[in-house]
Residue frames relative to the residue before (quaternion, step in Angstrom):
aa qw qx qy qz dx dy dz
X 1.0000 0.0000 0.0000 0.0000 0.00 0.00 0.00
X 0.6451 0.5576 -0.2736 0.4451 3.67 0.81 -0.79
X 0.4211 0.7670 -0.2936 0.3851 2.98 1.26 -1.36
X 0.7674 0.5822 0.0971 0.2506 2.72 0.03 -2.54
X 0.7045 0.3095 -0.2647 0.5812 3.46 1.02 -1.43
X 0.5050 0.7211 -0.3978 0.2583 3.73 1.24 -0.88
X 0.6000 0.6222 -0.0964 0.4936 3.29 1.58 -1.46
X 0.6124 0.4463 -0.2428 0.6057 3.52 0.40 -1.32
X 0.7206 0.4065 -0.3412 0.4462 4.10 0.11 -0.71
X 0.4789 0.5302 -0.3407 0.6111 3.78 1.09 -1.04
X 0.8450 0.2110 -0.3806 0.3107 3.62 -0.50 -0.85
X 0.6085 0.5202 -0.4290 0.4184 3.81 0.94 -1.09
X 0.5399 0.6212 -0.4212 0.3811 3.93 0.86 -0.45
X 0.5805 0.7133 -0.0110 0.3925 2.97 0.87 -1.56
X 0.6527 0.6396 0.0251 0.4054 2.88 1.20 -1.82
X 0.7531 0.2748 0.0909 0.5909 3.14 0.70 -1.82
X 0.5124 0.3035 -0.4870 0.6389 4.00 0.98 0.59
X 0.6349 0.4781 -0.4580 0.3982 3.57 0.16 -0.18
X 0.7503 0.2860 -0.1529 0.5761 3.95 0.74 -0.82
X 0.6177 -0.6334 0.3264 0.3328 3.37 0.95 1.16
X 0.2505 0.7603 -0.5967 0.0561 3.76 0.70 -0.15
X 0.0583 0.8239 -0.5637 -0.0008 3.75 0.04 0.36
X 0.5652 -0.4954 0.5025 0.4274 3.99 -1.95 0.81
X 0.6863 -0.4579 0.4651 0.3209 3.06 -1.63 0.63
X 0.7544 -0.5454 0.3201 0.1759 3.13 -1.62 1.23
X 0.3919 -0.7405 0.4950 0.2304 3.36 -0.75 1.08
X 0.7288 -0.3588 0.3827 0.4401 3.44 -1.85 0.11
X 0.8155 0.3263 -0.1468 0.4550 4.10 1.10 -0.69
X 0.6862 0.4107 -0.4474 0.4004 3.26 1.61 0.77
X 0.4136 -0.7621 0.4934 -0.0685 2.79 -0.59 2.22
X 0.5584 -0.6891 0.3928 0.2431 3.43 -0.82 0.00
X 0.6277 0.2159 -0.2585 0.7018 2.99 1.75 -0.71
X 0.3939 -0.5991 0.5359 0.4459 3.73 -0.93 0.27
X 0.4470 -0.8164 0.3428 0.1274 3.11 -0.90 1.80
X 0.3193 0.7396 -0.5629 0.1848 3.58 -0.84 0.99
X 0.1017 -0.9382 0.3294 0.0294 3.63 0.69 1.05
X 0.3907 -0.8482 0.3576 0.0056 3.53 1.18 0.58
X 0.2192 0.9024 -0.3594 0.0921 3.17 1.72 0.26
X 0.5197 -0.5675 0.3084 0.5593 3.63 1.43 -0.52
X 0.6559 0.5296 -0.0616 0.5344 3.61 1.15 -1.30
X 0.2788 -0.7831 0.5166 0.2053 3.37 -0.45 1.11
X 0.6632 0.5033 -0.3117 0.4579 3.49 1.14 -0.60
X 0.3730 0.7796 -0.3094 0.3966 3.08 1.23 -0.24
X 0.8055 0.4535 0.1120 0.3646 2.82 0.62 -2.26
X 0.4879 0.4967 -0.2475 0.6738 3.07 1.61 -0.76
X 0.6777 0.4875 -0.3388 0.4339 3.76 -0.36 -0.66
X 0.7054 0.5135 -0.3555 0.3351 3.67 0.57 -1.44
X 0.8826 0.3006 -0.0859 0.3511 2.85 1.46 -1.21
X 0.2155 0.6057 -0.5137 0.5681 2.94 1.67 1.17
X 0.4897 0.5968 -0.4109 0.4850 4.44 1.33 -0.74
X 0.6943 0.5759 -0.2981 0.3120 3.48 0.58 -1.14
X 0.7230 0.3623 -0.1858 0.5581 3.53 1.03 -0.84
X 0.5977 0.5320 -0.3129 0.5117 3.22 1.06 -0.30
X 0.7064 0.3854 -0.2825 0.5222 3.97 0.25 -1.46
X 0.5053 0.7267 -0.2603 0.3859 4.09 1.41 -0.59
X 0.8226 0.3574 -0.0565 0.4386 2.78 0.86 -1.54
X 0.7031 0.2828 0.0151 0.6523 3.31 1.42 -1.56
X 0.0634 -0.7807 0.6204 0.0394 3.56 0.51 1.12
X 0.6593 0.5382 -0.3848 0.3571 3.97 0.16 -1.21
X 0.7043 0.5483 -0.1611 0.4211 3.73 0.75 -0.87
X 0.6045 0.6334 -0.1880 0.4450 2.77 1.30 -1.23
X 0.7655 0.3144 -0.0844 0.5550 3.28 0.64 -1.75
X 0.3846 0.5081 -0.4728 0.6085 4.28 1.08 0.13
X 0.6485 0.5587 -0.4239 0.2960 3.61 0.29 -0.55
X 0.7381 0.5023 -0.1169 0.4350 2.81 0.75 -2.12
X 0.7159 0.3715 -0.2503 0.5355 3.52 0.63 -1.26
X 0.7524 0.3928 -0.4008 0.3448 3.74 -0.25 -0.11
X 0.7409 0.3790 -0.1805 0.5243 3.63 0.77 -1.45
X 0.8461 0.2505 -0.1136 0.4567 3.78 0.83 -0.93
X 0.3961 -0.8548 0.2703 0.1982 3.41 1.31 0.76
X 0.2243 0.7201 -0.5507 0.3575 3.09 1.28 1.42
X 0.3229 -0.8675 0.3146 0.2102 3.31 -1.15 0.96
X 0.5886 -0.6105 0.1694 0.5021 3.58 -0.33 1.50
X 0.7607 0.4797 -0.3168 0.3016 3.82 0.01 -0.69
X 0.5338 0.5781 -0.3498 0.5084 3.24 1.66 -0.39
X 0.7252 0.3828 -0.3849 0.4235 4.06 0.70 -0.66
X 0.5876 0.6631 -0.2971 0.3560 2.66 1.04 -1.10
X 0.6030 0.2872 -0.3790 0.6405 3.99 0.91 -0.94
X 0.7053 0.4531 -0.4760 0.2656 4.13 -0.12 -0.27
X 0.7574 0.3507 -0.3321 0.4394 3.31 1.03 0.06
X 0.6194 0.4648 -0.4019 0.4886 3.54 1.44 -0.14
X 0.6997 0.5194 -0.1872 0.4534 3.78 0.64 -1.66
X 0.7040 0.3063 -0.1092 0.6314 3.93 0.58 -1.59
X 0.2004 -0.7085 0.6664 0.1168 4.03 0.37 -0.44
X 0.0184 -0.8240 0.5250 -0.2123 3.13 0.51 1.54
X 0.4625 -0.5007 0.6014 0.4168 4.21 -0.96 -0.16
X 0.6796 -0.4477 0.5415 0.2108 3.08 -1.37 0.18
X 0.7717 0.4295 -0.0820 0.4618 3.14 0.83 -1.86
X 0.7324 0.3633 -0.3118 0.4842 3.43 1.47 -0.41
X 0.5313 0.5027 -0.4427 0.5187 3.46 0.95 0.19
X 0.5284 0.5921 -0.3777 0.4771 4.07 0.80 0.07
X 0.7720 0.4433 -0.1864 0.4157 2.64 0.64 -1.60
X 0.5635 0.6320 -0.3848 0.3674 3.44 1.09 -0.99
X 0.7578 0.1647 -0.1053 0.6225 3.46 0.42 -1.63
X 0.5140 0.3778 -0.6619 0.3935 3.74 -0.48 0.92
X 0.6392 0.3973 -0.4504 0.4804 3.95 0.79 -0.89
X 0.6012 0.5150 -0.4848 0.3719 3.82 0.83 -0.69
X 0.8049 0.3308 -0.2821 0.4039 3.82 0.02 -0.80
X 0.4829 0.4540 -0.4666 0.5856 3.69 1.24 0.83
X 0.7789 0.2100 -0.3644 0.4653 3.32 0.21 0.02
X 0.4942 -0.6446 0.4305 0.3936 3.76 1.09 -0.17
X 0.6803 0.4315 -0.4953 0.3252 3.56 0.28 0.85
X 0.7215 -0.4971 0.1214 0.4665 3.73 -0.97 0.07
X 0.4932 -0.6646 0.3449 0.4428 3.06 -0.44 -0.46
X 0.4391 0.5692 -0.4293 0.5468 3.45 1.17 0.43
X 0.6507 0.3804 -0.4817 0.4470 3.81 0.52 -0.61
X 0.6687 0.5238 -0.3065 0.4297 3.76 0.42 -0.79
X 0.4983 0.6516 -0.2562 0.5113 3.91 1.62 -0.57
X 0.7800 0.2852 -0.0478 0.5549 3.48 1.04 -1.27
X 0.4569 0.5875 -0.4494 0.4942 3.20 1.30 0.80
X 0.7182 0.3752 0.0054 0.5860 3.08 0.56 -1.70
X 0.5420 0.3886 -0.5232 0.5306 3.80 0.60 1.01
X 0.4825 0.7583 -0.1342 0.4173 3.26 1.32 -0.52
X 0.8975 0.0674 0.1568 0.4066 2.62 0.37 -1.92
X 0.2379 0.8422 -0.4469 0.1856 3.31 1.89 -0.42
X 0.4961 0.6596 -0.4062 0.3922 3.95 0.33 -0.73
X 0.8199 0.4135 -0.1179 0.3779 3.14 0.41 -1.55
X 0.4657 -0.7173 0.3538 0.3786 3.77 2.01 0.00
X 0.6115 -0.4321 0.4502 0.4865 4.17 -1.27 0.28
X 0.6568 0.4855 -0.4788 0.3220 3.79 -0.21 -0.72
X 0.7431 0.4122 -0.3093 0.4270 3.39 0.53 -1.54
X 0.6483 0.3209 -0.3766 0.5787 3.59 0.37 -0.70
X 0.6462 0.4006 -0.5087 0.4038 3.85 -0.43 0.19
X 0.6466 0.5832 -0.2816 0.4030 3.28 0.86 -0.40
X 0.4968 0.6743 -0.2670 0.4768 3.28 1.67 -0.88
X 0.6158 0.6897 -0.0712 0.3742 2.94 0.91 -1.97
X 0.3500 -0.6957 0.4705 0.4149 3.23 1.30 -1.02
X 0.3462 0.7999 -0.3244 0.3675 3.73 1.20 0.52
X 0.3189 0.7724 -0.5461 -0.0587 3.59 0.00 -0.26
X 0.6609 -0.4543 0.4561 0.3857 3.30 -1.68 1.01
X 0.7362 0.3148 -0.1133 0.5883 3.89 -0.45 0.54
X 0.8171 0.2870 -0.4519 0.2139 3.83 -0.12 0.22
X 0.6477 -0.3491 0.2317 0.6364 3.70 -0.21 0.04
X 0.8044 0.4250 -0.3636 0.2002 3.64 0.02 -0.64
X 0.6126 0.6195 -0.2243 0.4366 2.64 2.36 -0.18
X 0.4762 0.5845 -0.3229 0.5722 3.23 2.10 -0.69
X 0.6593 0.5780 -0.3469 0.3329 4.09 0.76 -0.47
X 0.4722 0.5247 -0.2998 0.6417 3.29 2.07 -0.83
X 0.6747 0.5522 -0.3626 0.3293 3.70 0.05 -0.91
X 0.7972 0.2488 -0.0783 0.5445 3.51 0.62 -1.76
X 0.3602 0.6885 -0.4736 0.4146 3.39 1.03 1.52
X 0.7372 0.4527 -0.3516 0.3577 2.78 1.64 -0.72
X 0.5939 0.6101 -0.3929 0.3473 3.44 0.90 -0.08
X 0.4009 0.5931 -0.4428 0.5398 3.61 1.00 0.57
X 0.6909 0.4615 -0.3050 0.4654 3.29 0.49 -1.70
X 0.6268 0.5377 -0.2492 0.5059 3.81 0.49 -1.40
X 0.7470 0.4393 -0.2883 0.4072 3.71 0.29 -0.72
X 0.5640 0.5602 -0.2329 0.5603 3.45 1.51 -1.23
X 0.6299 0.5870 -0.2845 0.4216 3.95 1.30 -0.45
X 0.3235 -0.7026 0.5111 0.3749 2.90 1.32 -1.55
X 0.5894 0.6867 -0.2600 0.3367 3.32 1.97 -0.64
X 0.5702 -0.5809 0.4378 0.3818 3.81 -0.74 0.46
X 0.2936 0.6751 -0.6764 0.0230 3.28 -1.10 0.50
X 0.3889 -0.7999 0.3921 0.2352 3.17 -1.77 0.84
X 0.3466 -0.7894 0.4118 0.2951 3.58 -0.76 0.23
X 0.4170 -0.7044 0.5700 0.0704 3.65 -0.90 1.13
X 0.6433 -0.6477 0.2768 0.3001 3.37 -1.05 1.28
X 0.4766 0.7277 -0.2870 0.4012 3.57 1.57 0.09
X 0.7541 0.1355 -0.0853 0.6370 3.10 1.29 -1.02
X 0.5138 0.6627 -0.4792 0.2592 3.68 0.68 0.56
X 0.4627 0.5399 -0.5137 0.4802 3.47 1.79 0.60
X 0.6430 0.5159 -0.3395 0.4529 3.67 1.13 -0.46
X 0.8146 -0.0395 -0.1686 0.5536 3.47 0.62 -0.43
X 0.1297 -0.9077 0.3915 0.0780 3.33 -0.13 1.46
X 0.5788 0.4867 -0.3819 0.5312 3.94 -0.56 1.00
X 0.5855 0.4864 -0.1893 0.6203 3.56 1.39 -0.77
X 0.5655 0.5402 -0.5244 0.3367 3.66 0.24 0.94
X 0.8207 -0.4461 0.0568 0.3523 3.06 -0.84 0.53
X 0.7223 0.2089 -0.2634 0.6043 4.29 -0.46 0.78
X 0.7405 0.2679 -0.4302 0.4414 3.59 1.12 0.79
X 0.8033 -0.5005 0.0941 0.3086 3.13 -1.45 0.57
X 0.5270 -0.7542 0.3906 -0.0274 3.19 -0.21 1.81
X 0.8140 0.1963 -0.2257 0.4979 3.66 0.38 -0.50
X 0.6510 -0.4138 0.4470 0.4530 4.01 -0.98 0.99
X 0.6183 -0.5431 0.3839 0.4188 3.44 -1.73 1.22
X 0.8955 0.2145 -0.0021 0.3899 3.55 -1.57 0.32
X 0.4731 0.7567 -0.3750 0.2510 3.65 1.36 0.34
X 0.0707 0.8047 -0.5800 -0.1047 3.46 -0.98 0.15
X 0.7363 -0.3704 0.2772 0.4938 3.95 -1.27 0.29
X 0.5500 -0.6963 0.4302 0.1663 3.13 -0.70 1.31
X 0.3028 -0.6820 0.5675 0.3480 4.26 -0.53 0.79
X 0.8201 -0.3145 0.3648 0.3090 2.99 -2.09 -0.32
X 0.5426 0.7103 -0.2030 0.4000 3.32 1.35 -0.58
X 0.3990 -0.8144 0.3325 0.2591 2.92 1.54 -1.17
X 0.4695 0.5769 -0.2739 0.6097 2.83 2.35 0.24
X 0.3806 -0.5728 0.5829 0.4327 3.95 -1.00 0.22
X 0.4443 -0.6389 0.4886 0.3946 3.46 -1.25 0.63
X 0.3907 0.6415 -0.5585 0.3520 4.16 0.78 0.21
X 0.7664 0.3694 -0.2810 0.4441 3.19 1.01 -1.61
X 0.6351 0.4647 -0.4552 0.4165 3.73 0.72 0.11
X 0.5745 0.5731 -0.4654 0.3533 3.26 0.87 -0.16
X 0.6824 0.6527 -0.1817 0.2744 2.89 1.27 -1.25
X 0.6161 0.5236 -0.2275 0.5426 3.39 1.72 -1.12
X 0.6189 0.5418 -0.3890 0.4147 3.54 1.44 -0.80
X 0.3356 0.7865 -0.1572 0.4940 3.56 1.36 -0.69
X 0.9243 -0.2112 -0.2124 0.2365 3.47 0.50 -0.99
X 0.0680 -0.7658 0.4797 -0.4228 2.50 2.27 1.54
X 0.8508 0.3643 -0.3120 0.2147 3.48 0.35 -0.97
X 0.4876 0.7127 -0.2347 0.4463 3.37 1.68 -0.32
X 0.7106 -0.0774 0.0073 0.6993 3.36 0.96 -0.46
X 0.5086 0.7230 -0.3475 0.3128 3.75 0.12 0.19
X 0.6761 -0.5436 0.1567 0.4720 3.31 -0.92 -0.32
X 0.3682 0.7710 -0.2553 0.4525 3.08 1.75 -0.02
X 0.5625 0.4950 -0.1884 0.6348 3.34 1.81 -1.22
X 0.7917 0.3366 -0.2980 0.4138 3.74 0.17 -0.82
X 0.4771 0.5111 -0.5153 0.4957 3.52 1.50 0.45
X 0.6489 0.6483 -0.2760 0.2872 3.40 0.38 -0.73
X 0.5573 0.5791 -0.1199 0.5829 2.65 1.44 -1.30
X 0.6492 0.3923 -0.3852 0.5257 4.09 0.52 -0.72
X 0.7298 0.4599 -0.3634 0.3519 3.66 0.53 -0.87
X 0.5468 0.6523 -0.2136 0.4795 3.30 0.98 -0.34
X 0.6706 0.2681 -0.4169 0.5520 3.20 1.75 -0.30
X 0.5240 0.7217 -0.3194 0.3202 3.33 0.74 -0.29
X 0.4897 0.6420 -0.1631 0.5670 3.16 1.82 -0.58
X 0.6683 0.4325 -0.2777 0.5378 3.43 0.71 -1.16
X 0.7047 0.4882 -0.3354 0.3906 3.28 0.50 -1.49
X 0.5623 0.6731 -0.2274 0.4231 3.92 0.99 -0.87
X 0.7454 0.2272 -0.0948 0.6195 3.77 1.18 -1.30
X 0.4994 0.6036 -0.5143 0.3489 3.39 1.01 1.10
């Protein structure tokens, strides 16, 4: 009998490397093999700087999209779980949507379509080009998003008339930032709220107890 089941396990093993059965899908298997051609090397760099990031910090990630870029939460949410989208292409999708004014699903069902053909060409459709203001408005979007992280990002002589001091060899990350928690908040800004909980808070009505204890002590 051992024998037997020993076999049967050998073959179903066996079995299932033969029909490709494979572990569940890393943080970098994307659906499209990723390479987004956006026109803008900085661009490109950044998206995929989204990937390890929107990967790692999914909650934030998707708070991004759906609050600031009026993408709607069930729509990323099935492009990065169901379609196993990038990160960087689900941004890109509904940031080019809410520059041109449309949803972010019409611009989704383009660029399933058309993905082959890379972000530039299908921004360009769009009425986008790599280089015109409407494309520099997508671009110096991302440094909100990144700031709203808490997350470094760098800034290229393109957008260093928009955010000036923040070019390159200076200080790079939003005043007083750090790597954004799970929460989706930078921990500065939690520090900060924790901070003035203590001033009048419950933090205050400790203070206040120790303070009797003191008295009671110098009696």
């Amino acid at each position: 009998m051992m024998v037997s089941f020993t076999r049967k396990l050998a073959l179903a093993v066996a079995l299932a490397a033969g029909i490709g059965i494979a572990a569940p899908a890393s943080a970098q298997d994307f659906t499209f093999g990723w390479n987004p051609r956006s026109g803008d090397v900085w661009v490109d760099t950044w998206l995929g700087d989204m990937n390890r990031y929107g990967s790692r910090y999914r909650d934030p990630f998707v708070d991004e999209l759906v609050r600031y870029h009026g993408a709607p939460r069930d729509l990323v949410v099935e492009l990065l779980d169901s379609r196993r989208w990038a990160p960087g292409d689900v941004y890109f999708a509904c940031t080019l949507a809410s520059v041109i004014g449309r949803p972010c699903r019409y611009v989704v069902d383009i660029w399933e379509r058309d993905h082959g053909r890379g972000w530039g060409e299908v921004a360009k459709d769009l009425g986008i080009k790599p280089g015109s203001p409407e494309f520099h408005r997508l671009k110096r979007g991302f440094v909100p998003s990144y700031d709203r992280w808490g997350r470094t990002i760098e800034i290229d002589a393109d957008l260093e008339r928009d955010f000036p001091g923040r070019g390159r060899g200076a200080d790079r990350r939003p005043h007083d930032a750090s790597p954004a928690n799970g929460n989706g908040r930078s921990n500065a800004q939690d520090r900060g709220r924790g901070q003035g909980r203590g001033n009048s808070g419950d933090q205050g009505n400790g203070n206040r107890g120790k303070g009797k204890d003191k008295k009671r002590g110098g009696r």
